[in-house]
C-alpha positions in Angstrom: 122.4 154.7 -4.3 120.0 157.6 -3.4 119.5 158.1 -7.3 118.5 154.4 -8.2 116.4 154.7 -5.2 114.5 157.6 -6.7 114.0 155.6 -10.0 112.9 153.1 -8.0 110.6 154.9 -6.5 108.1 155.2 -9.2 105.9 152.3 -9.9 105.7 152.5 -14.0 110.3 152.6 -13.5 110.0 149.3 -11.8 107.2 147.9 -14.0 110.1 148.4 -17.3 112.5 146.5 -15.3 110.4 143.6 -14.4 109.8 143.6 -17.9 113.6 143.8 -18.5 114.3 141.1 -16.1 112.5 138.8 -18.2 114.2 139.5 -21.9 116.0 142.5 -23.2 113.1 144.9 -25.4 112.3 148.0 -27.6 110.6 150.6 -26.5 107.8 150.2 -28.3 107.4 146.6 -26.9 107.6 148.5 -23.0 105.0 151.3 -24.3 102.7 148.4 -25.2 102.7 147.1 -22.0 102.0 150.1 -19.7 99.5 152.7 -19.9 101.2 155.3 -20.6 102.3 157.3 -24.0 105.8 156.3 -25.7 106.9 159.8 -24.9 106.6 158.9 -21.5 108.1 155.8 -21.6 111.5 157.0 -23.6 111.3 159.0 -20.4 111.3 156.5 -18.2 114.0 154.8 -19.5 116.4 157.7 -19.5 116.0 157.9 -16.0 116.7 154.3 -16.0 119.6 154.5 -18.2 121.3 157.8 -16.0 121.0 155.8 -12.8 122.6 152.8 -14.5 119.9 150.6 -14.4 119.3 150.3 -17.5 121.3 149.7 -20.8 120.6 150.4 -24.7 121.9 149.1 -27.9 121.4 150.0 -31.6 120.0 147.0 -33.6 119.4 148.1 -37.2 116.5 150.5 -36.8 115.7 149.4 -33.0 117.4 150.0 -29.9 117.3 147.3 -27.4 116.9 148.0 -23.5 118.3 145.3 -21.0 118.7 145.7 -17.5 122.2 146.2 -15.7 121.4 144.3 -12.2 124.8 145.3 -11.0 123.7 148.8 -10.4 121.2 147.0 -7.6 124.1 145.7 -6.0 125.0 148.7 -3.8 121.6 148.4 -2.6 121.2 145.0 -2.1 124.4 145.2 0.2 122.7 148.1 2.0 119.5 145.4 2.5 121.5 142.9 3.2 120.9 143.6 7.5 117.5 144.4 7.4 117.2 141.0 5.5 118.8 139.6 8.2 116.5 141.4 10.6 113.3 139.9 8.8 114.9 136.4 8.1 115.6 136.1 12.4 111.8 137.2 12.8 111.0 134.3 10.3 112.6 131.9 12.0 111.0 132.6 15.5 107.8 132.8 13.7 108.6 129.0 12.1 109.6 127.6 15.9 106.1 129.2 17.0 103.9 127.7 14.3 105.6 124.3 14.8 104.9 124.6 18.6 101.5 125.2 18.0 101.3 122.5 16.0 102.6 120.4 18.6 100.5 121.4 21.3 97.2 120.6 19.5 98.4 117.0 18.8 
């Protein structure tokens, strides 16, 4: 988890998976999309790829990226009590609004 984490951590990583969350893509198609050089964007998506995030296959001349959203899982089960956490804080939040709402009627 730590190593996905890192990937994570830099903002042009989770700008090529929002892309990939969309529809699987070349490289070229990502390096079009972000403003940085195509070097830098093979890069990226090595990191991507070691961590697991990210998966490649050969279509004629093109590879293909896609993203693997099973390798979030471990995290999202990590998150999963701190969601909790914020979805409780929510909640009292709702019941305070509607209070309000009831007082000023």
């Amino acid at each position: 988890m730590d190593e996905v984490l890192q990937a994570l951590a830099d903002p042009s990583r989770r700008t090529v998976l929002e892309i990939l969350r969309r529809r699987p893509t070349t490289a070229g198609e990502l390096a079009a999309a972000l403003p940085i050089a195509r070097p830098g964007v093979s890069r990226h998506l090595r990191v991507l790829r070691e961590v697991g995030l990210v998966d490649v296959r050969q279509d004629a001349q093109r590879r293909i990226y896609t993203l693997r959203p099973e390798a979030l899982a471990e995290l999202d089960q990590w998150l999963e009590p701190y969601r909790a956490l914020w979805q409780n804080r929510f909640d009292a939040l709702h019941t305070e609004i509607a209070r309000g709402k009831k007082e000023r009627k």
